[in-house]
N, C-alpha and C positions, 0 to 999 in steps of 0.2 A: 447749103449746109454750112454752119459758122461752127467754131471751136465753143462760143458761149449756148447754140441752141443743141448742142448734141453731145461734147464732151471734146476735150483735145482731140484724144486718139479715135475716138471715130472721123473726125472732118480730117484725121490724116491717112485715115482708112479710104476715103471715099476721091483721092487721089491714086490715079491711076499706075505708077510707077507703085507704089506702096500698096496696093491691092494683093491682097494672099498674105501680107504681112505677119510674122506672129504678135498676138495681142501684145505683147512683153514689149515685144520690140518698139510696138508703136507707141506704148505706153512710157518708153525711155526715150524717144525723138520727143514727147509730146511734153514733155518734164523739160526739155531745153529752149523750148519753141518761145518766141515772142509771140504773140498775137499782136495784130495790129488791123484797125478800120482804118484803110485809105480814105476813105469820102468818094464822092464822086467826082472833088476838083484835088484829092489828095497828092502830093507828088511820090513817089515810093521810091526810086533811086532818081538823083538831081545829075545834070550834063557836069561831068569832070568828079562826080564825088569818084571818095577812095577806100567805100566802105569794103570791106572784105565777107559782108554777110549775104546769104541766101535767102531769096525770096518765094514761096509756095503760095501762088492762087491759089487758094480752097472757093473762092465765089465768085465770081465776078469774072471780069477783063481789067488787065492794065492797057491804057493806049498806049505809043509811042507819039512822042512828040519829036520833034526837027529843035533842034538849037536854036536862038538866035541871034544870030553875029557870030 
């Protein structure tokens, strides 16, 4: 389920923590949301960044990777 095949606030419906949500509500998280396509070799947060944003798998897995050096 992606934010572009179904609408914002359903693919943040279909997030478990957000499940029972009122439509409103999800419809105002869904109004502040970035969307973004990792890729499959995409990075989503890099070793030492110092972003302060929050990241919601709606599809997929992110891996962990190991640092190196």
């Amino acid at each position: 389920m992606t934010a572009a095949s179904t609408g914002p606030a359903q693919a943040l419906s279909g997030l478990a923590f957000l499940a029972g949500a009122p439509a409103a509500a999800l419809e105002r998280f869904a109004a502040h949301a970035r969307w973004v396509d990792a890729g499959p070799d995409g990075i989503v947060v890099d070793f030492n960044d110092t972003t302060t944003d929050v990241f919601f798998v709606v599809q997929g897995a992110v891996p962990e990777h190991e640092a190196n050096g």
